[in-house]
Every structure is written in C-alpha cells, then in structure tokens.
C-alpha positions in Angstrom: -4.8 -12.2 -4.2 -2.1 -12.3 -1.1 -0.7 -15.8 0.6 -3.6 -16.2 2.5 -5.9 -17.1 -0.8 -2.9 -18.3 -3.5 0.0 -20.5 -3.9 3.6 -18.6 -3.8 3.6 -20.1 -7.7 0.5 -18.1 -8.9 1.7 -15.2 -6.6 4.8 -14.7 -8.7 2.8 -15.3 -11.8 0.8 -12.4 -11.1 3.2 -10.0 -9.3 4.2 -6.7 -11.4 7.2 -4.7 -11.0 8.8 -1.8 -13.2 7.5 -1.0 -16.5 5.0 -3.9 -15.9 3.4 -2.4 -13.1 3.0 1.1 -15.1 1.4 -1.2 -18.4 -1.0 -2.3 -15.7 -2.3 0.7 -13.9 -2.2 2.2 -17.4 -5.0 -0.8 -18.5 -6.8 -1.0 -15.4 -7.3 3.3 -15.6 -8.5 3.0 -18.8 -11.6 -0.3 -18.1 -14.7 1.4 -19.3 -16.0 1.3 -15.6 -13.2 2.7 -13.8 -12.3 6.1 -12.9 -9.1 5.7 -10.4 -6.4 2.7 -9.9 -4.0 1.2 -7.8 -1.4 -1.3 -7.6 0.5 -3.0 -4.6 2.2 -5.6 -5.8 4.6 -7.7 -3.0 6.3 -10.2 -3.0 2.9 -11.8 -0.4 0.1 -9.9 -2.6 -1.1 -8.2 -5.6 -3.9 -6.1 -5.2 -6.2 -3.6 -6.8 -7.9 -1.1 -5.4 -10.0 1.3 -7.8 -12.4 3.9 -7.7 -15.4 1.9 -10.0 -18.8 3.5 -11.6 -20.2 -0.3 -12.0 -19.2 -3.1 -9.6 -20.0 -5.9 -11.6 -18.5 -4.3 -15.5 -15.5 -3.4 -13.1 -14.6 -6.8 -11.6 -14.9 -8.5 -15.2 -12.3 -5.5 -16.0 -9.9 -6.3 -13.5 -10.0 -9.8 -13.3 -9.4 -10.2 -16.9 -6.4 -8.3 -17.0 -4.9 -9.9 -13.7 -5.7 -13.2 -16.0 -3.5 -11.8 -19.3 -0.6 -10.0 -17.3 0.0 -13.5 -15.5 -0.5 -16.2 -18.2 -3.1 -18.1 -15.7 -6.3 -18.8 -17.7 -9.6 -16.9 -15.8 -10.8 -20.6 -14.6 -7.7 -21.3 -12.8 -7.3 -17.7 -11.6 -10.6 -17.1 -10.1 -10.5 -19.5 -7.1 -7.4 -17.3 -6.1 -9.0 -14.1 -5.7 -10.8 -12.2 -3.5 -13.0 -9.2 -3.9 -13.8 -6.1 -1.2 -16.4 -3.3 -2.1 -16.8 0.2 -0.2 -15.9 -0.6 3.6 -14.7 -3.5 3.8 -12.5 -2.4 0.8 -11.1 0.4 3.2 -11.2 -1.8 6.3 -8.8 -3.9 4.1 -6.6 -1.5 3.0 -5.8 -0.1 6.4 -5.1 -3.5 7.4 -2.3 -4.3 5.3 -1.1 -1.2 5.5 -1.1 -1.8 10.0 0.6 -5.2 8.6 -2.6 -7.3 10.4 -2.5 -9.0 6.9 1.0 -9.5 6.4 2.7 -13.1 6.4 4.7 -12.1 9.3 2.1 -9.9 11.6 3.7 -6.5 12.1 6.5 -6.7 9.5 7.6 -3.2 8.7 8.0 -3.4 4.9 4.5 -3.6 3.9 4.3 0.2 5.4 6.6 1.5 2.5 5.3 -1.0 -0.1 1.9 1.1 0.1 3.5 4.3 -0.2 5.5 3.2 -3.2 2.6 2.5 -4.6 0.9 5.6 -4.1 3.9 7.3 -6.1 3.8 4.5 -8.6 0.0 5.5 -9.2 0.5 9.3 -9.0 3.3 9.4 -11.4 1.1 6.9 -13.7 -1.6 9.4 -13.6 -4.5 7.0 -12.4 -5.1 8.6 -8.8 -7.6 10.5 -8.1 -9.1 12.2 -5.0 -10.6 9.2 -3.8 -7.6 6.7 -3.7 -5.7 9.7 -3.2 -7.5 10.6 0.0 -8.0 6.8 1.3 -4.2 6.1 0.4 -3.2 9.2 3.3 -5.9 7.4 5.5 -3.8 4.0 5.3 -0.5 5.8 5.5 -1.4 7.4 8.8 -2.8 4.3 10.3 0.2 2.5 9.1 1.8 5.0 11.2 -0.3 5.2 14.3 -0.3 0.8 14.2 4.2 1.6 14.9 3.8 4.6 17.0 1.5 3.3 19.8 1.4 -0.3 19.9 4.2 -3.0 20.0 2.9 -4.6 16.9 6.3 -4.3 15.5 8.8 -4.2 18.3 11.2 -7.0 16.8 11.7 -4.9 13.9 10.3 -8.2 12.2 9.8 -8.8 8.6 10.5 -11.6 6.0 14.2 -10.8 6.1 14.9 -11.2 9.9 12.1 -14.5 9.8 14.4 -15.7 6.6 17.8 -15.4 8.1 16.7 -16.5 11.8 15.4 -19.8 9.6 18.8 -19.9 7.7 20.5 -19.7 11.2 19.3 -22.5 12.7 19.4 -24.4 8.9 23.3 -23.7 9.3 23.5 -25.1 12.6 21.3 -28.4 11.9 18.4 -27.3 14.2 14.7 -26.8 13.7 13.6 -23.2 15.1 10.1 -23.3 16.0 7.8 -19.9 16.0 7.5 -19.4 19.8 11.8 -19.8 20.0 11.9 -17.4 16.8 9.8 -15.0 18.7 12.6 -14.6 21.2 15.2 -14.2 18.6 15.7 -10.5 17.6 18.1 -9.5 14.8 19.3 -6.6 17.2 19.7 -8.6 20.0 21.0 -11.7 19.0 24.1 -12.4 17.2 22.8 -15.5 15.7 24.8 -15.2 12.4 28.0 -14.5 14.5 31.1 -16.1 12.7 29.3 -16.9 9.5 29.7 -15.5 5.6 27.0 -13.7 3.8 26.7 -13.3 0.1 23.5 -10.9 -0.4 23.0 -10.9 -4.4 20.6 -7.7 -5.3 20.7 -4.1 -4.3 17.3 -3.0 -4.3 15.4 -2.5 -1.6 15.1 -6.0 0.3 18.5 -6.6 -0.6 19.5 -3.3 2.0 17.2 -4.8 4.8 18.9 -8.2 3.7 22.4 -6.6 3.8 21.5 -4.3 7.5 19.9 -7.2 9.1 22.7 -9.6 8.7 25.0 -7.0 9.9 23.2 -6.6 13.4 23.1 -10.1 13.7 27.1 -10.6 13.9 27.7 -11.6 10.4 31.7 -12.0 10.0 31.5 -11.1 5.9 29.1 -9.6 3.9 29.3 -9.5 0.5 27.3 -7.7 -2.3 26.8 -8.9 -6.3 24.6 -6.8 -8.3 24.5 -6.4 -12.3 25.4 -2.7 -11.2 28.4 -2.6 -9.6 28.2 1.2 -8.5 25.0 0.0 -6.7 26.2 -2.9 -4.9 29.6 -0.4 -3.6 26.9 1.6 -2.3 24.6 -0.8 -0.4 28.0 -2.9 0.6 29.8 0.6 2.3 26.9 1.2 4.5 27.6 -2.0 6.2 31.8 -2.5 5.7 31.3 -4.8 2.9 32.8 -6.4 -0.1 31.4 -6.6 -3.8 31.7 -9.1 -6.3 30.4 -9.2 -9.6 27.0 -11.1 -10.8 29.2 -12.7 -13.3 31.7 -14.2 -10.8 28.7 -15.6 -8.6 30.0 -19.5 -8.7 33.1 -18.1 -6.8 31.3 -15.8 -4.1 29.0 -18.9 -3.6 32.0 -20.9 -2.8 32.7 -18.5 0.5 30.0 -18.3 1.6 27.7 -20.1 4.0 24.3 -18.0 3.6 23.1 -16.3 0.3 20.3 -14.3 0.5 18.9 -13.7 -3.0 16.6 -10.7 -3.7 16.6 -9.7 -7.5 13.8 -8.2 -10.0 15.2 -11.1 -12.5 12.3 -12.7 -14.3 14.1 -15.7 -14.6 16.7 -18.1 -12.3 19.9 -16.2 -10.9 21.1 -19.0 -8.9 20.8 -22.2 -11.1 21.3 -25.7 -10.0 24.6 -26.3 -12.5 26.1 -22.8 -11.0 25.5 -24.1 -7.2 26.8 -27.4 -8.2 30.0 -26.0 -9.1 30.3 -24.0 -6.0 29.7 -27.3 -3.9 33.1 -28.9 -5.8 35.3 -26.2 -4.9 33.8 -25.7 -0.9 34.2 -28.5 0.5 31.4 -30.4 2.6 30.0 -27.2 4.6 26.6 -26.5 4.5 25.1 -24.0 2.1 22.0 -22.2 3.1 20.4 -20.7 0.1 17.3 -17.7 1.2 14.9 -17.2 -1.7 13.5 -13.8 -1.1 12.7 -12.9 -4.7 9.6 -12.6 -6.5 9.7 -14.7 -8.9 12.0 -16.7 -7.0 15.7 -16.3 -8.1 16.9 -19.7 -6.9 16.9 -23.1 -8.5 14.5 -25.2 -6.5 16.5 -28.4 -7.5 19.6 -27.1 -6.0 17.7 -28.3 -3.0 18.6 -32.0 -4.2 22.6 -31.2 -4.0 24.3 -32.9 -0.7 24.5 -30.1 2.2 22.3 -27.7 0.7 19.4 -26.0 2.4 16.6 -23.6 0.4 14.4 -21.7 2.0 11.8 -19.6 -0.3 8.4 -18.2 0.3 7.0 -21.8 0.8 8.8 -22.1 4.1 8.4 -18.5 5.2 4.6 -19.3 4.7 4.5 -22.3 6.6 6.9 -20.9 9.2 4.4 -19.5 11.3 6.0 -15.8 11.4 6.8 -14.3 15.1 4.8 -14.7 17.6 3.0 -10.9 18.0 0.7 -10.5 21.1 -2.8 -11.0 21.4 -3.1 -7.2 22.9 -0.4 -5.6 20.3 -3.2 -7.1 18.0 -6.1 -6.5 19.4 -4.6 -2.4 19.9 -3.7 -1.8 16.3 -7.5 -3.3 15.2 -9.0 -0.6 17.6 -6.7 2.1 15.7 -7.9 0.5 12.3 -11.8 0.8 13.4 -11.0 4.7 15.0 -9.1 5.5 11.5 -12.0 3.9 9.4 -14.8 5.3 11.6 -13.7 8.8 11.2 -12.6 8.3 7.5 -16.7 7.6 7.1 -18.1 10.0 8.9 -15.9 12.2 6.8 -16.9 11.1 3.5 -20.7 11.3 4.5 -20.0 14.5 5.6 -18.9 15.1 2.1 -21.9 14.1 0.4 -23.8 16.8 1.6 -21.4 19.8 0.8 -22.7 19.7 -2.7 -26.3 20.5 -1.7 -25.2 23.1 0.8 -22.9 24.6 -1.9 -26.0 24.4 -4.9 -28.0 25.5 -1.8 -26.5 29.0 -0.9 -25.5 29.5 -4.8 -29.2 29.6 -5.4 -30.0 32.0 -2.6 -26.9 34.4 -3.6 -28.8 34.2 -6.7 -32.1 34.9 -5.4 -30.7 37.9 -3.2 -28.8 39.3 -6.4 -31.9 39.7 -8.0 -33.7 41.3 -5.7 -31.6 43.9 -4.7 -30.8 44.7 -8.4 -34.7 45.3 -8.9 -34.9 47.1 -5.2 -32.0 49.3 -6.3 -33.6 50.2 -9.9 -36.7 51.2 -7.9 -35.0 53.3 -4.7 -32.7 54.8 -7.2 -35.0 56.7 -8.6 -36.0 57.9 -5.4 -32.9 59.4 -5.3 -31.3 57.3 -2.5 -27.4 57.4 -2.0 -25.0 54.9 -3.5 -24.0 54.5 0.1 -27.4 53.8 1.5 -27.8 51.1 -1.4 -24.5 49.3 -0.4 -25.3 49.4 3.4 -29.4 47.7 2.1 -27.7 44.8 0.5 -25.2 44.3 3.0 -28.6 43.8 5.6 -30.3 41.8 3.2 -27.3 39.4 2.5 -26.7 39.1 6.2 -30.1 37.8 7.2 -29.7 35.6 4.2 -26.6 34.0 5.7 -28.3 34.0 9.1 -31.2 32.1 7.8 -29.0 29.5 6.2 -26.8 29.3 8.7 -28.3 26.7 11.4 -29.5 24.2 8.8 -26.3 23.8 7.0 -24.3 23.6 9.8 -26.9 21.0 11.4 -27.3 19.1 8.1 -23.7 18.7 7.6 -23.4 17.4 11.6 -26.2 15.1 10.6 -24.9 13.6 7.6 -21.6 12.8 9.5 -23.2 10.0 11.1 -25.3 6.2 9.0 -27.6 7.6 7.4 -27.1 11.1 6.6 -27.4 11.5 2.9 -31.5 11.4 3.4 -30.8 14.7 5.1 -29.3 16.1 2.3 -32.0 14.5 0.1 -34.2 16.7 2.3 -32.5 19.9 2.0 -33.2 19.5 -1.7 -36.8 18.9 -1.5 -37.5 21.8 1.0 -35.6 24.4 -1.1 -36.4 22.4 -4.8 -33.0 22.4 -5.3 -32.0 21.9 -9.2 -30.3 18.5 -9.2 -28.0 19.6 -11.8 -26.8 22.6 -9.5 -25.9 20.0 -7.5 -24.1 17.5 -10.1 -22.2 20.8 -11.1 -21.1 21.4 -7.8 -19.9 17.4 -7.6 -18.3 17.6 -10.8 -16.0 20.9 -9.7 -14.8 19.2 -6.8 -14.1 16.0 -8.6 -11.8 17.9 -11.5 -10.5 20.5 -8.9 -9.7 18.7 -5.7 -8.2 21.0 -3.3 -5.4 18.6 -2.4 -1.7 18.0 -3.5 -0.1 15.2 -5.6 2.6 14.4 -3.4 1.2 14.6 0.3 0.5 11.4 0.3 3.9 10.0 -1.2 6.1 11.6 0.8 
C-alpha cells in the first residue's frame, strides 16, 4: 500500500519500524511459498517485494500478515492494496526508487529508504540473489534518475514541502504548488527570523534540522529522549538542545516545531500545547507532523493560533511542481534499466543448460579417452603422445560447442529465449536433472557479495 491507494490513518497502522520491521521480514521469509523478502516501510508506503514459488498461496501469505501486524481486519485492508507480479513488480520497484512514485515527485529520501532496506533484509537473513540482484538494479537507477536528469534539482522532499507550508502558515498566507515550486530551501530564506524546535534525531529529524538551517532559521533547537543524540544533530547546525521532558517550555519559544519521532504514541499532546499557548502569548504556533504514526495531537488544531500540518496536508498539497521532460527522462532511464535487467535474467535461464550441456560432453570425452588410452597403451605409445591426443580431442570438443552456446545464450537474451534453451535440451537429450543441479548450485552459491548492494 503507499498514499496513492490508502488513507495516512491505515498507512501508519501498517508501517513497521525497528524490531517490528525484523518480526516481519522474519514471518514473511518463512510463508510456506516464499523463498526471499523485503520490506520498505515509509512514512508514504509499506511494501513487499518477495521472491514467491506460488503467486496465489503467496499473496494469502502476505496479505494476512500485513492484516495482523496492523490491527486492520483483511476486509477492511484489502481495498488498500495493490499487487505487482514479475515486470511490473520490477518496473515498480525502480520507480520508487527514481522517486516517480513518491508524494512529492523527485524527493531525495526515498533513494536511501530502499537501501536501508536492503541492509534491513540482509542483516535479517531473507535476501537472496534475486531481490539481492533487483535491489542493485533499483539502487543504480535511483542513481542515474539524480545524476542525469533534473528530477530532483530543488533538493525537494517532505521536509522542505513541510516547512515551505509552515512558512507561509506563519505568515497567514496560502502557498499554492506552482509558487512552492519557485521556493527552494537553498535559495530562499523563507524561515528568516523565525524559531525552530525540531523534536527527534533520527534521520528526518537531520534533514528537518539542515533544511531549516538553509532557509535562514534565527534558532534551532533539538529535544530528543537521548540527549548525546540531539548535541550531535544540534552541533552540525549551531544549535541548542533541550530535553524531551521540558517540551512545554521549548514549545513556548518557538514558532515552528517540526516533529519526527519513532514514538508509537502522541509526543505533542493537546494538554502539553495548551500550556505552551498560556505562557506565549498570542503568536502563532505552526506545528509540522512528519512522524509515522503521527506524533502530534490532531486536536491541538482546535487551540486559538495554532496551525497542524501532518501527512493529510502534505498529500493534498500537490508537492513541487517537477517538469514534464525531467519526468518523461527519468521514465526512459527506468525502461533502459528494466530492459537490460530482462534481457539479463533471460540470458540467465539458459546458463544452466549450457553448463549441464558441456558437463555431459566433458563427460563423454573423459570416457573415451580413458578407453582410447587403455587400448594405445598397450601399443606402447608415450605418456606424452597420450596427453597431446586428449588435448586434440578436447579442443574440437570445445570448438564444436562453441558457436551454439554462444548463439543460444545471444538468443535467449531477447522475449522468448528460453524455447532455445528448451531446444538445446532436446537436441543433445539433456538429463533435466543435470540441469536442476546446475540451477540449484547457483541458487545456494551465488557468486555475489552481501553488502554491494547496501553500501
């Protein structure tokens, strides 16, 4: 499910974090139907991806256990979901990673989202090669998508589409998309003069805390339940801390609080902000909701002067404005990624077949040289004569082999190709369980790394 298929409300039902998100890959590994899984859970998506034997027994899988980690009975949950199989799974994939699918199109988070993920997965234990290799695939079109197109030129992402909203919340105006698209964080010092109180000090809470910075914030502030964290994220940008337990008095200063916790319940409740309002005065308060599940009261939005903006806004905000070309370029990159990612893994198929293929003439050759050499040795022929016979024979061997392996595997690149392989194994009467072996090695020996994908 993402924002484009639920409401925020069943999104942060569903989403998974921490130990939560390990549980979950750990279930979804072990569904009788599935080999490899995983998890991107966002603040705008939780999504599955997994390597399945059955489609059908797989879905069932996986939809029940979205149903029991999020409390939302399967009837209720189902009209939320969507489902991708094979290439439009991968088409999907590269995608978000390119941030096409992202609330704010071209928002630069969603790149590092995947690739925690990834780790999340390989630490977990439930990647194989396949999500393994197609996680690499949406990493490096992530990449290409920011390299050669302007798809993210504003540096936009929730964060600078939150705080341009809280900007013009603070100064009583209504912002629309096409005057937010000429608003950029590093440009404009739309926060100049004002106080910011960031509580959190993970990793939207430092976008949250750099963001305000370049746009001309006067204070920043940092509360976090770990002080040494919050010195850490506060220093990078000259700014104060204050602790979670003293956040009535840091509200009272300031005039934007951007709140971006992993609490599973309320941070800022409506009694805590109500006691901030009697000690401040009649400014405006601005309070940005960037948490998943959200951190802030929603009925702190009754109090006089107080403005909350949460996912519900940033939804309906229309993001910034991204060109029709800088769109239009980073879909051509998908399709070039995703058309070369297929033609690889049909290329794939057939490696099995060539492998079982010149195993069972090595075999064949073995054989007859072992009873050619029996017979010529007692003929009295040298050792050295002997060697340079089976080097001959093993060379026209390879000879013979070589044009239709190489032509097969050129073949099977392109729609198609497997009934070329299927071919090869009718021609030579290949042993399909040669070839299963062959499948099987590669499955439990991939000749890849853990981490290349991660890093």
């Amino acid at each position: 499910m993402s924002h484009k298929s639920a409401p925020v409300a069943t999104l942060e039902r569903a989403a998974v974090s921490g130990d939560t998100l390990g549980k979950l890959l750990q279930d979804v590994a072990h569904v009788p139907d599935i080999a490899e899984a995983l998890v991107i859970s966002t603040c705008n998506r939780v999504e599955i991806y997994a390597e399945v034997h059955r489609f059908h027994g797989a879905v069932t899988g996986v939809c029940d256990l979205l149903a029991r980690y999020s409390g939302i009975e399967p009837g209720d949950l189902t009209g939320c979901l969507y489902v991708h199989y094979e290439d439009r799974a991968v088409q999907h994939l590269l995608a978000v990673a390119s941030g096409l699918d992202s609330m704010v199109v071209g928002e630069d988070q969603i790149l590092g989202q995947v690739r925690a993920a990834l780790r999340a997965a390989t630490d977990h234990g439930t990647l194989g090669r396949s999500l393994r290799d197609l996680g690499r695939l949406a990493l490096r079109t992530g990449k290409r998508a920011r390299a050669e197109t302007g798809i993210d030129r504003l540096g936009v992402s929730l964060v600078s589409v939150g705080l341009e909203l809280a900007a013009a919340a603070l100064a009583g105006e209504t912002t629309s998309s096409s005057e937010r698209s000429r608003l950029t964080p590093g440009d404009n010092q739309f926060l100049a003069g004002r106080d910011v109180l960031v509580v959190g000090a993970g990793a939207m809470s430092g976008l949250a805390v750099a963001t305000a910075a370049r746009s001309g914030a006067a204070r920043i502030v940092v509360a976090n339940r770990t002080r040494a964290r919050a010195e850490r994220l506060a220093a990078g940008a000259g700014g104060e801390v204050a602790d979670l337990a003293g956040l009535p008095a840091a509200i009272v200063s300031a005039d934007l609080v951007i709140s971006c916790t992993g609490a599973s319940g309320l941070v800022i409740t409506e009694p805590v902000v109500r006691a901030a309002l009697s000690r401040r005065g009649t400014r405006p308060l601005v309070l940005l909701d960037l948490a998943m599940p959200h951190d802030v009261d929603r009925a702190a939005a009754g109090l006089p002067g107080v403005h909350v903006i949460g996912m519900d806004e940033l939804r309906g905000s229309g993001g910034v404005a991204v060109g029709a070309e800088e769109v239009a370029a980073v879909r051509a990159i998908v399709e070039e990624e995703y058309a070369a990612y297929g033609s690889a893994v049909r290329a794939a198929q057939v490696t099995p077949t060539v492998v079982a293929l010149r195993a069972k003439a090595a075999t064949v050759v073995d054989a007859e040289l072992a009873r050619l050499e029996g017979r010529l040795s007692e003929d009295g022929l040298s050792t050295c004569a002997l060697e340079e016979i089976a080097q001959t024979v093993r060379r026209v061997v390879d000879k013979l082999l070589h044009a239709p392996t190489v032509r097969v595997k050129e073949l099977a690149s392109s729609p198609g190709g497997e009934e070329y392989a299927a071919a090869l194994r009718v021609l030579f009467d290949l042993d399909p369980r040669a070839v299963e072996a062959v499948t099987r090695a590669e499955v439990e020996s991939p000749n890849v790394t853990d981490q290349e994908g991660c890093q």
